[in-house]
Backbone as CSV, one residue per row, in Angstrom:
resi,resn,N_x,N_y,N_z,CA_x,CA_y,CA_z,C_x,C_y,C_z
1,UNK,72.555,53.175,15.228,73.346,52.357,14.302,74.419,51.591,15.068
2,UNK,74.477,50.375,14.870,75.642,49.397,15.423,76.903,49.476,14.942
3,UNK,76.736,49.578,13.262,78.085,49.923,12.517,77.557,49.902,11.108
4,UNK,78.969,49.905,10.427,78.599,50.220,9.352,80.210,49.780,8.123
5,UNK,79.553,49.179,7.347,80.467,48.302,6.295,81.358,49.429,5.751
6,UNK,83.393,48.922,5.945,83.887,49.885,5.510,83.984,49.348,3.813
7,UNK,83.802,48.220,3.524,84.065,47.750,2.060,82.727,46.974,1.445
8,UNK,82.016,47.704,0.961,81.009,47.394,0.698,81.042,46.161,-0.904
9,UNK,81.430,46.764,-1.748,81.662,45.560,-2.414,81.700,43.929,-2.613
10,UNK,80.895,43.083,-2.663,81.263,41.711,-2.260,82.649,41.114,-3.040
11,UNK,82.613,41.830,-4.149,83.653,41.252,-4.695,85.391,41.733,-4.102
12,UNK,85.165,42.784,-4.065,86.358,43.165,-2.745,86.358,42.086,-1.375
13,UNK,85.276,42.350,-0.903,85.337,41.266,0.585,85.877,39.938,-0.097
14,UNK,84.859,39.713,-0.955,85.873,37.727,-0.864,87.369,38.055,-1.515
15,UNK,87.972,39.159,-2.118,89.322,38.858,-2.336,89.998,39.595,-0.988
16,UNK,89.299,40.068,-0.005,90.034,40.463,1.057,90.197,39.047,1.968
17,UNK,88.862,38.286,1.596,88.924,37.218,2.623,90.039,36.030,2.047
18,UNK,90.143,35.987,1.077,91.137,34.955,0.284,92.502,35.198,0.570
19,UNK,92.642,36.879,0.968,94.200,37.670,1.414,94.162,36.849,2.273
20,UNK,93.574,36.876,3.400,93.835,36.858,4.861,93.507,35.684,4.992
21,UNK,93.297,34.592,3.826,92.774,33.050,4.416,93.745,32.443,3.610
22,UNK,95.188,33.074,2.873,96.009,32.099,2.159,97.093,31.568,3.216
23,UNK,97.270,32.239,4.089,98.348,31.443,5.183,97.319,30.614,5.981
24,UNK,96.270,30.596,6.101,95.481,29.075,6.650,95.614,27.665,5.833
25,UNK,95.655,28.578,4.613,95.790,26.974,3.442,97.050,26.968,3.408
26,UNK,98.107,27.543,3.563,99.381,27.313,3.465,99.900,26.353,4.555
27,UNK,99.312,27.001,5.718,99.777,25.693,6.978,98.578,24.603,7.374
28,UNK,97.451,24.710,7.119,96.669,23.475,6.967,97.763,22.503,5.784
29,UNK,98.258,22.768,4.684,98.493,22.106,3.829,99.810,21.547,4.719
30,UNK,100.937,22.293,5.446,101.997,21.790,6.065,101.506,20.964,7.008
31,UNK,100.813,21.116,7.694,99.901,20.356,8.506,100.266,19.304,8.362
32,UNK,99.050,18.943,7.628,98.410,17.698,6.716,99.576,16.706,6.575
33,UNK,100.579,17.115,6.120,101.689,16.473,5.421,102.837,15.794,7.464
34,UNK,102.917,16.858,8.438,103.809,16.567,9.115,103.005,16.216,10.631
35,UNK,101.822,15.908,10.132,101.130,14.737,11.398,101.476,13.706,11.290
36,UNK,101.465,12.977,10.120,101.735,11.593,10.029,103.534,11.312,10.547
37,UNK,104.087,12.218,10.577,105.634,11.541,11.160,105.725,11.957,12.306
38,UNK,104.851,12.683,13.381,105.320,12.646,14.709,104.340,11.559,15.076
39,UNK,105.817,10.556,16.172,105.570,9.538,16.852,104.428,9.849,18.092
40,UNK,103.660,9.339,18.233,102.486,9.684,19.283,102.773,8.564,20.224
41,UNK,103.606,7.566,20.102,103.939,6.563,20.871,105.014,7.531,22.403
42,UNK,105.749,8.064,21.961,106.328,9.485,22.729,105.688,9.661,23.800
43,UNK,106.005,9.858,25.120,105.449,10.672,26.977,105.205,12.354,25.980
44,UNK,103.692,12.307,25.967,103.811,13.726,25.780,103.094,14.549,25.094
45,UNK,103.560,13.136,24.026,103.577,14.105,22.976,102.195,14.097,22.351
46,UNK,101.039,13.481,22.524,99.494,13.421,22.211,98.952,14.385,23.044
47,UNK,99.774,14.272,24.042,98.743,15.926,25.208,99.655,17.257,24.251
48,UNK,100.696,17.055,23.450,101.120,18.707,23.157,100.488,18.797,21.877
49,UNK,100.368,17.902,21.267,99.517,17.638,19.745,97.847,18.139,19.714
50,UNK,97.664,17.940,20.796,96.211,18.390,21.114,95.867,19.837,21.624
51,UNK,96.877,20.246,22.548,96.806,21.958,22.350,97.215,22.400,21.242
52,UNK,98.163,21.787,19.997,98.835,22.505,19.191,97.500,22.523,18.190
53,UNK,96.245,21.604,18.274,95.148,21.855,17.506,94.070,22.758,18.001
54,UNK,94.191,23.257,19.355,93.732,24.415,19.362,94.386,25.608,18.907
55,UNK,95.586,25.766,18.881,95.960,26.769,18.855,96.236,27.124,17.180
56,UNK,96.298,25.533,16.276,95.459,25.546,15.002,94.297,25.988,14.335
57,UNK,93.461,26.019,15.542,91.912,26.166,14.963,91.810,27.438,15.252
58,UNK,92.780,28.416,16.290,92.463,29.643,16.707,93.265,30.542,15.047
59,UNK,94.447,30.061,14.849,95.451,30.545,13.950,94.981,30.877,12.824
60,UNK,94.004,29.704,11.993,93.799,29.223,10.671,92.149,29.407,10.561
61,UNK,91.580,29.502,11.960,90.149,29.921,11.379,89.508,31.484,11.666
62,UNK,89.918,31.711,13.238,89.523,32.302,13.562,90.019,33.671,13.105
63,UNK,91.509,33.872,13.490,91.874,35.016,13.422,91.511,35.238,11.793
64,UNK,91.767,34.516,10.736,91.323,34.862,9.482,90.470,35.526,9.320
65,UNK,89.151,35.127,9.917,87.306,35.534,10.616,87.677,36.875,10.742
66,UNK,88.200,37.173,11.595,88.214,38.211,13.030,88.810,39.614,11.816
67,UNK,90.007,39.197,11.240,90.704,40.341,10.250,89.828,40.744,9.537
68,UNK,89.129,39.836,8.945,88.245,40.069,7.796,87.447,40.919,8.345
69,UNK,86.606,40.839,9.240,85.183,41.479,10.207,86.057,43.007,10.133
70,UNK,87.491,42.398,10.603,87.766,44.110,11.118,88.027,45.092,9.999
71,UNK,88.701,44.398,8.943,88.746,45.343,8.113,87.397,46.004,7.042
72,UNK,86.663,44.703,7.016,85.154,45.185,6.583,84.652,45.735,7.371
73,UNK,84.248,46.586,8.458,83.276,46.059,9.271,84.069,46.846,10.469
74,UNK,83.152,48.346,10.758,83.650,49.323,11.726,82.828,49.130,12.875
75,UNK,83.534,48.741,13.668,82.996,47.785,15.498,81.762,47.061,15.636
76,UNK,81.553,46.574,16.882,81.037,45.243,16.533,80.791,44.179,15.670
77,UNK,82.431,44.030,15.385,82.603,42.368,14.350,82.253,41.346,14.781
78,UNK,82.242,40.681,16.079,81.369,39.630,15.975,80.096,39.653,15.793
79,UNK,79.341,40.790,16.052,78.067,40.807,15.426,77.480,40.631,14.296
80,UNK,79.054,40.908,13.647,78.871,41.244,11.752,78.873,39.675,11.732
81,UNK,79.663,39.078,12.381,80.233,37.860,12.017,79.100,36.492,12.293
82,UNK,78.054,37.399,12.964,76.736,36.527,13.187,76.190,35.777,14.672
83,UNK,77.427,36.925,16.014,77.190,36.519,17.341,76.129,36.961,17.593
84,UNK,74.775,36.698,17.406,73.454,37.545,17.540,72.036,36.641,17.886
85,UNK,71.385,37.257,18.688,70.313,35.922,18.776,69.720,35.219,17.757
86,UNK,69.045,34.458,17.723,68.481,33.741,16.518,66.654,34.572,16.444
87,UNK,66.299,34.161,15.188,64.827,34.247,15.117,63.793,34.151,16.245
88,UNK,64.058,32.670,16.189,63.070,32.587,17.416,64.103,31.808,18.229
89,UNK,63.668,31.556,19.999,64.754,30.870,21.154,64.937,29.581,21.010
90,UNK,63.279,28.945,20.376,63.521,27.318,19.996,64.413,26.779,18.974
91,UNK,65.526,27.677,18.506,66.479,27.092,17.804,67.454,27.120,18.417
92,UNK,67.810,27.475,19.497,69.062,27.125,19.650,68.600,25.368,20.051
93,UNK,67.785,25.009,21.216,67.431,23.855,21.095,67.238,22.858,19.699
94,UNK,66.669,23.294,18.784,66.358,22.790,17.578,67.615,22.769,16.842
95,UNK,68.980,23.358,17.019,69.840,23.120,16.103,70.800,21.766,16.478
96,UNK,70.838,21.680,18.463,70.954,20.433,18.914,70.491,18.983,18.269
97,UNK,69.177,19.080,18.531,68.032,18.023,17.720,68.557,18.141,16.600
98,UNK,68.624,18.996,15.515,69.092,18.236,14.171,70.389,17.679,13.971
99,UNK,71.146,18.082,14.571,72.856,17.713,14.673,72.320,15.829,14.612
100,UNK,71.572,15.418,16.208,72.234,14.315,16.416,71.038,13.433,14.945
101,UNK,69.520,13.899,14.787,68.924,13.154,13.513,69.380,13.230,12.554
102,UNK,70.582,14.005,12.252,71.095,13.957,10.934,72.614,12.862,10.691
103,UNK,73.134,12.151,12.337,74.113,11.191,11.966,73.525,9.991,11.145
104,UNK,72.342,9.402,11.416,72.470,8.255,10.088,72.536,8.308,8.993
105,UNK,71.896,10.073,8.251,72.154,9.712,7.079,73.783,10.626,7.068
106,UNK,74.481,11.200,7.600,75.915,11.529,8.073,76.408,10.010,7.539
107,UNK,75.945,8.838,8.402,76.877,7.333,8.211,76.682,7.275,6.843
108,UNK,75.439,7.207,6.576,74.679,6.469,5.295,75.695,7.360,3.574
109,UNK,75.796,8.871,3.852,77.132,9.290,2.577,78.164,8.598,2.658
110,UNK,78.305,8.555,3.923,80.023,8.234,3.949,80.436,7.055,3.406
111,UNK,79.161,5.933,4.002,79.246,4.655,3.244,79.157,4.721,1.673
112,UNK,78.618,5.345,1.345,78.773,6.045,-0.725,79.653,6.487,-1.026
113,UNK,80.355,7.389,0.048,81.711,8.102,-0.152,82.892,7.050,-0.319
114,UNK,82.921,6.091,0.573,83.626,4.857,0.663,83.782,4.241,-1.023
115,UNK,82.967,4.200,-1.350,82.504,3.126,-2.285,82.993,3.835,-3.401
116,UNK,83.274,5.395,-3.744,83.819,6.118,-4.872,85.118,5.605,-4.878
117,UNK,85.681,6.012,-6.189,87.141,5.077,-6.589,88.461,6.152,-6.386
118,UNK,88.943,5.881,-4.985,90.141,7.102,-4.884,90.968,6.229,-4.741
119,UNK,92.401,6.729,-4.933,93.802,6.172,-4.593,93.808,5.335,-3.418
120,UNK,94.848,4.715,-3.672,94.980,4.185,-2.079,96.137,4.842,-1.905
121,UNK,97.054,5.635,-2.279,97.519,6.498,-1.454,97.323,7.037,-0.010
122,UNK,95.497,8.063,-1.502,95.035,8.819,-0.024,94.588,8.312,0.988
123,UNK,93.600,7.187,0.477,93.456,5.626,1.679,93.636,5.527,2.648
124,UNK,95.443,5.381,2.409,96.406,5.091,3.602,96.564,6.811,4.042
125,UNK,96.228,7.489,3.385,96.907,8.843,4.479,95.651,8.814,5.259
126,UNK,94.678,8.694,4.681,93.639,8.965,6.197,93.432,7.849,6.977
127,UNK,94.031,6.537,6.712,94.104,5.764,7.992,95.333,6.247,8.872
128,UNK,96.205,6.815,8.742,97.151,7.339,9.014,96.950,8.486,10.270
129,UNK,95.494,9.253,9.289,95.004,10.357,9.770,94.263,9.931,11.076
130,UNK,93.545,9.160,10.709,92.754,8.115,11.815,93.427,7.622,12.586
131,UNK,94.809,7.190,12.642,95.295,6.748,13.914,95.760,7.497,14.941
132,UNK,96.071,8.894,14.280,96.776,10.318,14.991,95.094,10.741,15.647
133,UNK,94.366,11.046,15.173,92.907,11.472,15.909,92.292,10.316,16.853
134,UNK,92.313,8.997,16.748,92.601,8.076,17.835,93.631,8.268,19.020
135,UNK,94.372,8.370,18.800,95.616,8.865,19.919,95.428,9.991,20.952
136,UNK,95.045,10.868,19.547,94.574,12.376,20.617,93.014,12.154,21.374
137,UNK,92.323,10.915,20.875,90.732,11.375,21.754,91.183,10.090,22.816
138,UNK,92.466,9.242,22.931,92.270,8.529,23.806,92.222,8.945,25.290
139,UNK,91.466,8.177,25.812,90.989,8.482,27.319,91.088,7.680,28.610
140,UNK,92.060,8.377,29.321,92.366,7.299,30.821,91.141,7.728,31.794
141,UNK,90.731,8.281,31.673,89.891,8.974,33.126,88.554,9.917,32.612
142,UNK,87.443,10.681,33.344,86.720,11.306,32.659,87.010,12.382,32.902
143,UNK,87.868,13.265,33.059,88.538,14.359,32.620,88.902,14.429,31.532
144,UNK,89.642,13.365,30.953,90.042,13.532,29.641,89.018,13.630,28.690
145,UNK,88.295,12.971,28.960,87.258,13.221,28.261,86.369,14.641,28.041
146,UNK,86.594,15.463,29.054,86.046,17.008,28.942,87.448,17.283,28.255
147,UNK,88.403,17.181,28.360,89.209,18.007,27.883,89.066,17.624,26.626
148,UNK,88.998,16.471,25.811,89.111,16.370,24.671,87.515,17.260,24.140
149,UNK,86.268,16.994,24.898,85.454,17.617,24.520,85.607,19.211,24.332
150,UNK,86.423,19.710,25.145,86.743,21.397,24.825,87.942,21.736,23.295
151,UNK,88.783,20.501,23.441,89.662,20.398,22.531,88.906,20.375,20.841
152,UNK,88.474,19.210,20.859,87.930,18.702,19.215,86.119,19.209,19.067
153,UNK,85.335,19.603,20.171,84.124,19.921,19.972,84.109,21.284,20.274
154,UNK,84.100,22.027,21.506,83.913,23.174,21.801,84.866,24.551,20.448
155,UNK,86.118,24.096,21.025,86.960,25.118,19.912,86.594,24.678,18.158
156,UNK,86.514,23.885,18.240,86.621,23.670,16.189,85.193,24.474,15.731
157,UNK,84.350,23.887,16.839,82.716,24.645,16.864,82.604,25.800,16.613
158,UNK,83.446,26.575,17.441,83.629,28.062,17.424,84.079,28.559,16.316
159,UNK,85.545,28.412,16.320,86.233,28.860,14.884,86.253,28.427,13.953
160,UNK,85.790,26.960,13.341,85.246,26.954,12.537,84.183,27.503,11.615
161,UNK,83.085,27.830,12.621,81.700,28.419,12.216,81.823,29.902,11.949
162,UNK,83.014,30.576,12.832,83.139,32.080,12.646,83.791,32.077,11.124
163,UNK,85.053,31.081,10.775,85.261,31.967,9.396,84.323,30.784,7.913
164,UNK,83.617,29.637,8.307,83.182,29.496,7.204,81.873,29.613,6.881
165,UNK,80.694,30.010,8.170,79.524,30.308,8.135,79.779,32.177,8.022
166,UNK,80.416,32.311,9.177,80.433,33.628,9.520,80.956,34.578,8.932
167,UNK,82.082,34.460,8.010,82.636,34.794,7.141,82.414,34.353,5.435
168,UNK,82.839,33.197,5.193,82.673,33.089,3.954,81.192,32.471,3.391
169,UNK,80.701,32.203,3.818,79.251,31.941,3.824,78.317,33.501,3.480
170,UNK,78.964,34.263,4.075,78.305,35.780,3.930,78.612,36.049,2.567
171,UNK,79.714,35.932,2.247,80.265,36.535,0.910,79.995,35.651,0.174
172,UNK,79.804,34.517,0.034,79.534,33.895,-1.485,78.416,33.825,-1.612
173,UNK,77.133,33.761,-0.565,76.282,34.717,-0.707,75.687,35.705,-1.326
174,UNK,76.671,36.673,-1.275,76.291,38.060,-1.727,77.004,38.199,-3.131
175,UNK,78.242,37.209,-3.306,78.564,36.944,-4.417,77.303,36.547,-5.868
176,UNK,76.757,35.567,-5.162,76.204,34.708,-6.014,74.384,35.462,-6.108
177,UNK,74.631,35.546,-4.863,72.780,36.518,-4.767,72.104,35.472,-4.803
178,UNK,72.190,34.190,-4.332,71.989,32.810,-4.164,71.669,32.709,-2.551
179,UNK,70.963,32.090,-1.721,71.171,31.769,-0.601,71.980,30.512,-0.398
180,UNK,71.206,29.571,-1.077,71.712,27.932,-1.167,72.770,27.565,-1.890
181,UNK,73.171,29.003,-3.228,74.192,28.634,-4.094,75.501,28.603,-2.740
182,UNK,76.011,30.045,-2.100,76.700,29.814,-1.356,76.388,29.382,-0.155
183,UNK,75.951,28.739,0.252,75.925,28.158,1.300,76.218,26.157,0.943
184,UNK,76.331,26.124,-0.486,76.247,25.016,-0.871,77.955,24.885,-0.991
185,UNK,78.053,26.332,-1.789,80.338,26.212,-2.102,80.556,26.162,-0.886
186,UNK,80.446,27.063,0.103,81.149,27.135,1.610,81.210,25.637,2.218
187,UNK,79.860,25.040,2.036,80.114,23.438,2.672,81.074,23.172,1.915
188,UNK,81.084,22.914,0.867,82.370,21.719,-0.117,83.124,22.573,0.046
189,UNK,83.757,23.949,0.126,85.221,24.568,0.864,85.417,24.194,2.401
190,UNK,84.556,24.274,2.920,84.564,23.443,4.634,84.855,22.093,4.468
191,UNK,84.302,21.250,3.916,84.340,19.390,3.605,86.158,19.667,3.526
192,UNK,86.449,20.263,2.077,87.620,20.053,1.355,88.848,20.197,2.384
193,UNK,88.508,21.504,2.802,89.614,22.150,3.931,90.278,21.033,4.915
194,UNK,89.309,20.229,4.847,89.528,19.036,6.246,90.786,18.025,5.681
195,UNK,90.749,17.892,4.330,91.605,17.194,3.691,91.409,15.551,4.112
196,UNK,90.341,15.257,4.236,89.893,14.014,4.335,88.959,13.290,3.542
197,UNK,89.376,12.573,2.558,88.280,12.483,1.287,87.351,11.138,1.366
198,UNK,87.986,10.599,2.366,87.039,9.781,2.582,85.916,10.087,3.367
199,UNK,85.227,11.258,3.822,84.585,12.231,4.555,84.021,13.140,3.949
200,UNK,84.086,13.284,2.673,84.216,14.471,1.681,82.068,14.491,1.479
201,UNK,81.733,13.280,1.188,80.120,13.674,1.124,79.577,14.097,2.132
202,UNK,79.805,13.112,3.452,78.932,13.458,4.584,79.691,15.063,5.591
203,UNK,80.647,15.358,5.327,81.082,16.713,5.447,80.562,17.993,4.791
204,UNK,80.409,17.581,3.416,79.732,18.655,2.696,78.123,18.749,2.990
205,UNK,77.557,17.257,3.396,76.589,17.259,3.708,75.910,18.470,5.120
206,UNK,76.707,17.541,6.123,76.195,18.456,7.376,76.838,19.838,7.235
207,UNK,77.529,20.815,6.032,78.495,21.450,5.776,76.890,22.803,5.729
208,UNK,76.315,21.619,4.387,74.797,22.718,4.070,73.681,22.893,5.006
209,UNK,74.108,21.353,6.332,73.104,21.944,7.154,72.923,23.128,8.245
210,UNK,74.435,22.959,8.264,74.986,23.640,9.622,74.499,25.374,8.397
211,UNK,74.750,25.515,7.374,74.380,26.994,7.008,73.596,27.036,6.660
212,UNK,72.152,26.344,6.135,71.057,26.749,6.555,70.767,26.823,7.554
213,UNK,70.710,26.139,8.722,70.624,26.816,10.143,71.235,27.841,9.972
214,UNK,72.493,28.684,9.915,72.762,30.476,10.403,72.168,30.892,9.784
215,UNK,71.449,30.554,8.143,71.135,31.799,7.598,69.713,32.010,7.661
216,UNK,68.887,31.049,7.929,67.602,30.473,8.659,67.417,31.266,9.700
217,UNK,67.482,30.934,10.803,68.168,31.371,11.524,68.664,32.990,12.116
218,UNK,69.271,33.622,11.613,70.104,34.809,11.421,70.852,34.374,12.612
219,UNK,71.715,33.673,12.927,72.625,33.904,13.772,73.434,32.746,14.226
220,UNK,74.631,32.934,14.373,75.776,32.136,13.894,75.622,31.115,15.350
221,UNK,75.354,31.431,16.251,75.202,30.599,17.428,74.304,29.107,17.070
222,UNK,73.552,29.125,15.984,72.657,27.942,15.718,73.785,27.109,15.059
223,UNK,74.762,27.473,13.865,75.486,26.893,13.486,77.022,26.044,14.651
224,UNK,77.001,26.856,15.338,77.753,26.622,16.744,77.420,25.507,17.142
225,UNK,75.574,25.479,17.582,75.379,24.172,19.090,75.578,22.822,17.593
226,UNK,74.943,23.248,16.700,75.018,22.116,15.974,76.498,21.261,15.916
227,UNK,77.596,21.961,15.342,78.458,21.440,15.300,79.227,21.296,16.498
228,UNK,79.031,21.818,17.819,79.403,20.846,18.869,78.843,19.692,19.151
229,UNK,77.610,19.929,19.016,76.747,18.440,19.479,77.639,17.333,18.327
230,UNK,77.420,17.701,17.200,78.287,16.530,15.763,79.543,16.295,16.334
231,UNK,80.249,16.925,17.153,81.686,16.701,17.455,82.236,15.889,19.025
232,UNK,80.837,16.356,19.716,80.714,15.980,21.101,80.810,14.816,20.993
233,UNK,79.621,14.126,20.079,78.908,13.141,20.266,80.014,11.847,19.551
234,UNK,80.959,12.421,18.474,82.392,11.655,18.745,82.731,11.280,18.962
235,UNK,83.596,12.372,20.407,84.691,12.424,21.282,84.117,11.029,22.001
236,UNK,82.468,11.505,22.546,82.053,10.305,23.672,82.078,9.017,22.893
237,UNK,81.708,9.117,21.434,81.803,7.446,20.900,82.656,6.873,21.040
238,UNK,83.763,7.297,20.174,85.468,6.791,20.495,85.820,6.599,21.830
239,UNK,85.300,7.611,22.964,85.958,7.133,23.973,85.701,5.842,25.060
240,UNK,84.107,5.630,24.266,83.936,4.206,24.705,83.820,3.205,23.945
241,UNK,84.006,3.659,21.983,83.942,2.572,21.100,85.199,2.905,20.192
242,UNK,86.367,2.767,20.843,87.342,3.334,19.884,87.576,2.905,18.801
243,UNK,86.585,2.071,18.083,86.841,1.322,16.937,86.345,2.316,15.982
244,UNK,85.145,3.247,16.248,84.291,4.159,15.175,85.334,5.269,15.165
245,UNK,86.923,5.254,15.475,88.022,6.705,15.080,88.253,6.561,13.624
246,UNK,88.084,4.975,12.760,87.972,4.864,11.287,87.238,4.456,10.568
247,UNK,85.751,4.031,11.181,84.753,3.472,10.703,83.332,3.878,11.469
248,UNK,82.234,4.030,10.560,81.155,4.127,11.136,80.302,3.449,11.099
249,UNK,79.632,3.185,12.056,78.214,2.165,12.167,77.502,2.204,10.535
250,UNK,77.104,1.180,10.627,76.426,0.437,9.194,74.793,1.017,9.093
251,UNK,74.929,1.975,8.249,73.038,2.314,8.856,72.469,1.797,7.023
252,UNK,71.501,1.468,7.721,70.440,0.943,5.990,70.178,2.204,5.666
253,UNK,69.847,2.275,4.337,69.240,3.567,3.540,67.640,3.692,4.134
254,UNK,66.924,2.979,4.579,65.358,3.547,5.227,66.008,4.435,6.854
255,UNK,66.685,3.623,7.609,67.328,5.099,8.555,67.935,6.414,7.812
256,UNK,68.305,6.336,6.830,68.824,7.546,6.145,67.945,8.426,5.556
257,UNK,66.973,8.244,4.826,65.956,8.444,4.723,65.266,9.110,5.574
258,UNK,64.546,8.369,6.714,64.172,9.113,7.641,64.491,10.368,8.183
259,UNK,66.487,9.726,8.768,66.926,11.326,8.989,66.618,12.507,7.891
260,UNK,67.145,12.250,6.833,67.401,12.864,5.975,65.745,13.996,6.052
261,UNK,64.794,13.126,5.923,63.246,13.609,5.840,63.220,14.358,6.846
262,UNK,63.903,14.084,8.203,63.632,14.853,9.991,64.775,16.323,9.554
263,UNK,65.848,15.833,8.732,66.729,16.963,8.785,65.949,18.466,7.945
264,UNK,65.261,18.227,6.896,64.688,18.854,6.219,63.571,19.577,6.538
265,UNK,62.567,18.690,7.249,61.638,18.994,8.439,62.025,20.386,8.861
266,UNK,62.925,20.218,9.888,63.540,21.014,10.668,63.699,22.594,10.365
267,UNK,64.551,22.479,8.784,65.095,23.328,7.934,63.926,24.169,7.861
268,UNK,62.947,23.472,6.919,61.549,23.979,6.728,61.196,24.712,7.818
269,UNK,60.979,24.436,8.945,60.860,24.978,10.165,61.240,26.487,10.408
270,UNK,62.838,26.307,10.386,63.637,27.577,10.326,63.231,28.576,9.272
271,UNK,62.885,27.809,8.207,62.627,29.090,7.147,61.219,29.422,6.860
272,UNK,60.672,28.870,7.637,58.621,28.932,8.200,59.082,30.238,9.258
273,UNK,59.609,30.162,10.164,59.806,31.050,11.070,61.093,32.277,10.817
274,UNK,61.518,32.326,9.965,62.226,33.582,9.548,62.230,34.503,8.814
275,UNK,62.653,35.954,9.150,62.210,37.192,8.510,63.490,37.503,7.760
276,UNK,64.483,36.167,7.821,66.217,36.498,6.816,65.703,36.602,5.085
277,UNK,66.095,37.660,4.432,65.941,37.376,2.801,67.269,38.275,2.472
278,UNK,67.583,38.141,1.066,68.855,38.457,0.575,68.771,39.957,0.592
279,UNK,67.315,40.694,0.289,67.543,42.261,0.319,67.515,42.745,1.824
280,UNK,67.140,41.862,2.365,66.705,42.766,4.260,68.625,42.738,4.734
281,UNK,69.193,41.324,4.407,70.538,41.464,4.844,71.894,42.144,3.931
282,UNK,71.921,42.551,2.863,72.776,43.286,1.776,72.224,44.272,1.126
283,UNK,70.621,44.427,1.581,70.399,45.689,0.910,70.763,47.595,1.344
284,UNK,70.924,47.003,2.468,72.126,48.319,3.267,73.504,48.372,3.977
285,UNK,74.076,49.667,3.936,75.239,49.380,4.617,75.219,49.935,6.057
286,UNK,74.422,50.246,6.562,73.977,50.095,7.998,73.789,48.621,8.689
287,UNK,74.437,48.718,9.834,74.098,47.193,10.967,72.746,48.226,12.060
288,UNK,72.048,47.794,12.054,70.932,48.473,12.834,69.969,47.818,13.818
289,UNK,69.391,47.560,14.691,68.362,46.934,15.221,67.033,46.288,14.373
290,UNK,67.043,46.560,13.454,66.165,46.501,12.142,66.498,45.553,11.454
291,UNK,67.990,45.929,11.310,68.674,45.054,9.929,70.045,44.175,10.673
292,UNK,69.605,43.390,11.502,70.785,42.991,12.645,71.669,41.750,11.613
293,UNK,71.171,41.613,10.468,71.835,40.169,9.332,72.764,40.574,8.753
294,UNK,73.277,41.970,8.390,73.956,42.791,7.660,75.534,41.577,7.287
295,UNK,75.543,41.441,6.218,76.940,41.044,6.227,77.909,41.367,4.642
């Protein structure tokens, strides 16, 4: 036996996870509000803004993750949390490949998302938002450019995926006894969290792809390469097209389409080749060699 669930209940776990995830929404929300008044024009102050978002993404995602695992979940929590090989090896490759076929139709929401009728308030806060994430991916040299790649792709990849695949993805899950139901809320709680609404479709979008890959899958590392590759592939745009930090390429609906058809493909794939179902992973409270999905 690997371990073994100290709170078996789902409905306990998601109000344990909501304990330990209300000071993430408390300072994501302070956040949000006190980016827009530091001057980035400042010697400095875009290189301290950019560790202060790692040390954001460690604060507000991870450790949330990590409490939760520990207090559910008697040793080996990242395992619980879904650090485990996948099904088969051709996904970790295969979760790459869908990341980058799934940006046109990624462009193709956003351009719909655009077109919904929000404030111009919020408008202006995410051009606002957009000029502070311009600042931080700008690049003198190609160092900066790895660093921003460890900064905005590598870390968000990580702790992101640990508390909203790895964590709350498990529980609404087991909440709902749904695979797709929660894996569908966790995207639109992932989209939302970002506080960027002009982003809000194609976020929720790649939100459901990135968790059918883990739960496809069984293992949180597929949800990982994906969303570095989505974040990588960014950093490198902006840093040679800094115009796409508030706008994205114009794709027709037959490229969207397509992706959309290749993204699904894929999916199909994962769940052609997997032995994950809702009783093999919640039907015990043993973590075992057998039952390595346990969450």
């Amino acid at each position: 036996m690997i371990g073994h669930l100290k709170i078996s209940s789902p409905w306990r776990q998601l109000a344990l996870l909501i304990l330990v995830s209300t000071p993430l929404l408390a300072a994501t929300l302070f956040n949000s509000g006190t980016e827009a008044k530091i001057d980035l024009t400042k010697p400095g102050v875009a290189e301290r803004l950019k560790w202060a978002q790692v040390l954001g993404s460690i604060s507000f995602f991870f450790l949330p993750a990590f409490l939760f695992a520990a207090f559910t979940f008697r040793t080996r929590q990242f395992y619980f949390l879904g650090f485990k090989k996948p099904e088969k090896p051709n996904m970790y490759i295969l979760s790459g490949i869908i990341a980058l076929v799934a940006m046109p139709a990624v462009f193709y929401f956003g351009q719909l998302n655009q077109m919904l009728p929000i404030p111009e308030s919020l408008r202006q806060m995410e051009m606002e938002a957009g000029k502070t994430m311009g600042a931080l991916q700008q690049v003198k040299s190609s160092f900066d450019i790895f660093v921003n790649l460890f900064i905005i792709a590598v870390v968000p990849a990580i702790c992101e995926e640990i508390y909203f695949r790895g964590a709350l993805q498990r529980v609404l899950i087991n909440v709902t006894r749904s695979p797709w139901v929660g894996i569908i809320i966790s995207a639109m709680v992932f989209s939302a969290l970002h506080f960027q609404f002009l982003g809000f479709i194609p976020r929720t979008y790649l939100g459901i792809v990135l968790g059918a890959l883990c739960w496809y899958s069984g293992s949180l590392w597929t949800a990982v390469i994906a969303h570095f590759v989505i974040n990588a592939v960014q950093v490198v745009a902006v840093a040679y097209m800094p115009k796409y930090v508030n706008e994205n390429p114009h794709t027709p609906m037959l490229f969207a389409v397509i992706s959309l058809t290749a993204v699904v493909a894929i999916i199909w794939y994962f769940k052609r080749n997997s032995n994950v179902s809702w009783s093999r992973v919640y039907g015990v409270n043993d973590l075992n060699a057998t039952n390595q999905f346990i969450a």
